[in-house]
N, C-alpha and C positions, 0 to 999 in steps of 0.2 A: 860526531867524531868516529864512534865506534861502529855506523853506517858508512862512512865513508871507507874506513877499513876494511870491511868486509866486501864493500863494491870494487876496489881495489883488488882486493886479492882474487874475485871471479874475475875480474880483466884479465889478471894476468897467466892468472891458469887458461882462461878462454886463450891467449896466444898463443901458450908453451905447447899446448894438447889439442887444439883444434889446426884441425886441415882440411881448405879448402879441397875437393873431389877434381882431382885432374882429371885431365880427357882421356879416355883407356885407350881410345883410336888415335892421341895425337901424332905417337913415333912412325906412325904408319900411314899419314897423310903426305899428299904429294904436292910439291907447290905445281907440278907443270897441270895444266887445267885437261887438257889433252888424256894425258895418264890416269888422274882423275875420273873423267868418264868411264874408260876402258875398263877399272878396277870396279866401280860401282856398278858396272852392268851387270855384273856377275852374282853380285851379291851388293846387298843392301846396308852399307855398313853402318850410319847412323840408325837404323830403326835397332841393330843391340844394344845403344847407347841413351838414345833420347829416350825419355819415358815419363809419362804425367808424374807431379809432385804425389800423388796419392799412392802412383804403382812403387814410386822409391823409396815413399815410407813405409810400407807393405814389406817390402823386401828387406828392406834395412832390420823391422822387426823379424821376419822370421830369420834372416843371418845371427841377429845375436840371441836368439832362442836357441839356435845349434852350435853356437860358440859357447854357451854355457853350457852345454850337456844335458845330461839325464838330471830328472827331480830339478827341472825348470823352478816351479813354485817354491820348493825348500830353499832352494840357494838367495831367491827372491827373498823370499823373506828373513833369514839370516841377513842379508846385506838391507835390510831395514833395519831389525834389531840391531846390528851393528851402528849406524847410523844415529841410533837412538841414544845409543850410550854412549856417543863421543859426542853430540848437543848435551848431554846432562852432564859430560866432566867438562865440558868448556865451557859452561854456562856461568859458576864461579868468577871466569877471570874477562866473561863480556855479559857482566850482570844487568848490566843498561837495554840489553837486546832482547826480547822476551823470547820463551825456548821455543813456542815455534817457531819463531823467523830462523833462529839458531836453523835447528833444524834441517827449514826447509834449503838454507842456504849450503849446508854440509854435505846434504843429500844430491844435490845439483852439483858440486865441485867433487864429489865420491862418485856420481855418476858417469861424470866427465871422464876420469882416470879409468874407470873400470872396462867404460865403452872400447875407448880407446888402447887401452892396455890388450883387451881381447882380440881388438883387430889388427894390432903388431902383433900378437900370438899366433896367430893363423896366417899371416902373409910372411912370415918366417917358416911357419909349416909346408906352406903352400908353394916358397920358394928353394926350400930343401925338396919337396918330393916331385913337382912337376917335371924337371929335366928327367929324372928316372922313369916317370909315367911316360915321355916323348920315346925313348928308348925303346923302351916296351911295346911301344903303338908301331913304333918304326920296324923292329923286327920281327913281331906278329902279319903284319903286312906285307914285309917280304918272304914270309913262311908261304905263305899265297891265302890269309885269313881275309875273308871279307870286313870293312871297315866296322861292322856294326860289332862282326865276333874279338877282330880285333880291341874293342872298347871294354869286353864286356870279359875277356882277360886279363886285358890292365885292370881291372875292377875286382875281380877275383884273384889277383897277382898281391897288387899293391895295398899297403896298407897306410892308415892317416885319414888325412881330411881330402887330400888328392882321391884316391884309390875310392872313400867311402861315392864322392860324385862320379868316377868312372862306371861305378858299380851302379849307381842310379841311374846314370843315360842312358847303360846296357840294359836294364829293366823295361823303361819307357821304348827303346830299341824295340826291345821282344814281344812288349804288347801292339807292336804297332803304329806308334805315334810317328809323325813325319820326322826325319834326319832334324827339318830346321825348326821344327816347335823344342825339339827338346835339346840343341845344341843354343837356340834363345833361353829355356830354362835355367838351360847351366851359367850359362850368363848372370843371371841374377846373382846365382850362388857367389860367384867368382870376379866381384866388377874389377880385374886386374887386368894391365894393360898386355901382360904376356898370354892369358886363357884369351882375351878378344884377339890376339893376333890369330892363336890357334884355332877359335871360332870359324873365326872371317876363310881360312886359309881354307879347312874343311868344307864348310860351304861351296867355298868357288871350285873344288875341288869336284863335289857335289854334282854341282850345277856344268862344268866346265870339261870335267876329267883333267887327266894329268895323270904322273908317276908320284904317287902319293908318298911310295919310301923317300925320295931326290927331295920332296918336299918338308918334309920330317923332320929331313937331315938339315936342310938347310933351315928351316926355322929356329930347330935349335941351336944352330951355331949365331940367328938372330936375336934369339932370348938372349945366349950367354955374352954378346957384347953389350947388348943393352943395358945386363946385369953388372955388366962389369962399370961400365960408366956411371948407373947410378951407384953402386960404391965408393967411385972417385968424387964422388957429389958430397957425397957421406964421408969424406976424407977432409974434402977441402974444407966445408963449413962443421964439422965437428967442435973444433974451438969455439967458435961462434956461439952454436949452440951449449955449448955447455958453458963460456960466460954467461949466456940470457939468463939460464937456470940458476947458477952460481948470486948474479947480482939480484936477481928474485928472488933470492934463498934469507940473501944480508939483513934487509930491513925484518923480515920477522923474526929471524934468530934476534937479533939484536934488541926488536921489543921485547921478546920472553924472558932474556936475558938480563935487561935492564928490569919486569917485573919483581925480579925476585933480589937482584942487587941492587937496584937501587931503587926503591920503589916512591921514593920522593923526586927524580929524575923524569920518574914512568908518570906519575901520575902529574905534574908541568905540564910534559908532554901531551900527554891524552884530553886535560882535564880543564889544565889551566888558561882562560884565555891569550894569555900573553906566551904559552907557546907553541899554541895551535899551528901557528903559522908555517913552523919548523917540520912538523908535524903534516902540513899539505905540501912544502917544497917537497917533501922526499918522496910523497906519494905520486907528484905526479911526475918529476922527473925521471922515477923511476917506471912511468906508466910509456913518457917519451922516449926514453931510450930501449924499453922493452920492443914499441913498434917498430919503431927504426930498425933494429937486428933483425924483427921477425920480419920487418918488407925486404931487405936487404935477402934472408936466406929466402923469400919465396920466388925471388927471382931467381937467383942462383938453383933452387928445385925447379922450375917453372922450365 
């Protein structure tokens, strides 16, 4: 019973908190086959995207090594100790589960939250300072700055988590490194679908020439629709989302609740054969309805 709860509750945090990785090229894919070609001549736009299972775990680890910050190790390990001592107060009231399993299972659904919490922190960062950094790129360029000193301003301009990568590029710039080894780097840092468009656009740019300001301009007014629509996304299914959360929420308030008020109720429930069963309807319907919502919003995000 008390296994079955626990597997239950990772399901459901795996839905509320995991997100599948959408395509960062897909707003910018052409259906006409034709167009298609023309635009990939220029630049390669699947090789910023595709990348062995090994290079994406690589990168994923050092992204959240820089999302955590300075004294990597300390925080590390606070968020164990942490960990540790909420398996030893919950171990009390799931005395059937021995404290490692506790543990390990706390440790996986606290790691889940935190991952994820860190990378809504930075793509709210990331989507506050970029449009400012496009600005900056746009009228250092029409100052008549070459694109590399243009970068390497916005880098010494800007501050955050934008400004700290502008200021890297321009490094790698200065020593040397090819435009597209180190506008691929930043890639990694950044796998957001508005930095690939900026990528992709520099490259062809690169490769092609053009009026780099005309184009600046005009991406940014293609970010900010973009931005705006996924808002209206974030508008429409809001309610949605926060019933999922809300009906995820009921059943465990409601066991804690019944622990302590009525604890001959709690312990039927949990304990009793004959009311196990009550006890697996609500888990799983509440496992079906959970899916259902979350396929319903991935299309709607999709």
């Amino acid at each position: 019973m008390i296994w079955s709860l626990l597997i239950g509750l990772s399901v459901v945090l795996l839905l509320l908190y995991w997100q599948k990785p959408s395509d960062p090229l897909a707003f910018i894919r052409m259906d006409d086959e034709s167009k298609q070609q023309k635009t990939t001549s220029a630049v390669n736009m699947s090789a910023l995207a595709d990348e062995p299972f090994k290079a994406r775990v690589k990168n994923g680890v050092n992204n959240f090594k820089v999302r955590v910050g300075a004294r990597f190790r300390l925080k590390v390990a606070a968020f164990l100790l942490l960990t540790v001592v909420l398996a030893w107060f919950c171990q009390p009231y799931l005395s059937e589960v021995p404290l490692v399993v506790l543990w390990l299972l706390i440790f996986v659904v606290c790691s889940l939250v935190v991952v994820r919490g860190l990378q809504v922190y930075e793509r709210k960062q990331f989507d506050a300072s970029f449009p400012n950094a496009l600005n900056m790129l746009s009228g250092a360029v029409s100052s008549g700055e070459s694109l590399m000193h243009a970068i390497i301003f916005v880098g010494d301009s800007l501050q955050g988590v934008v400004g700290k990568e502008f200021k890297l590029m321009g490094q790698r710039l200065s020593m040397g490194q090819a435009p597209d080894e180190v506008l691929a780097k930043s890639c990694h840092r950044f796998p957001y679908a508005p930095f690939y468009f900026f990528v992709i656009t520099l490259r062809a740019n690169i490769n092609r020439g053009g009026q780099l300001k005309e184009i600046i301009r005009n991406l940014n007014q293609v970010m900010f629709n973009s931005e705006a629509l996924q808002k209206k996304k974030k508008a429409l299914t809001s309610e949605a989302r926060m019933s999922a959360r809300i009906v995820a929420a009921i059943p465990i308030c409601f066991l804690v609740m019944m622990k302590y008020m009525s604890p001959d109720n709690y312990d039927f429930v949990m304990n009793d054969p004959a009311g196990q069963p009550v006890f697996y309807y609500v888990l799983i319907s509440e496992m079906i309805g959970l899916g259902i919502i979350w396929m319903l919003m991935k299309r709607v995000q999709g």
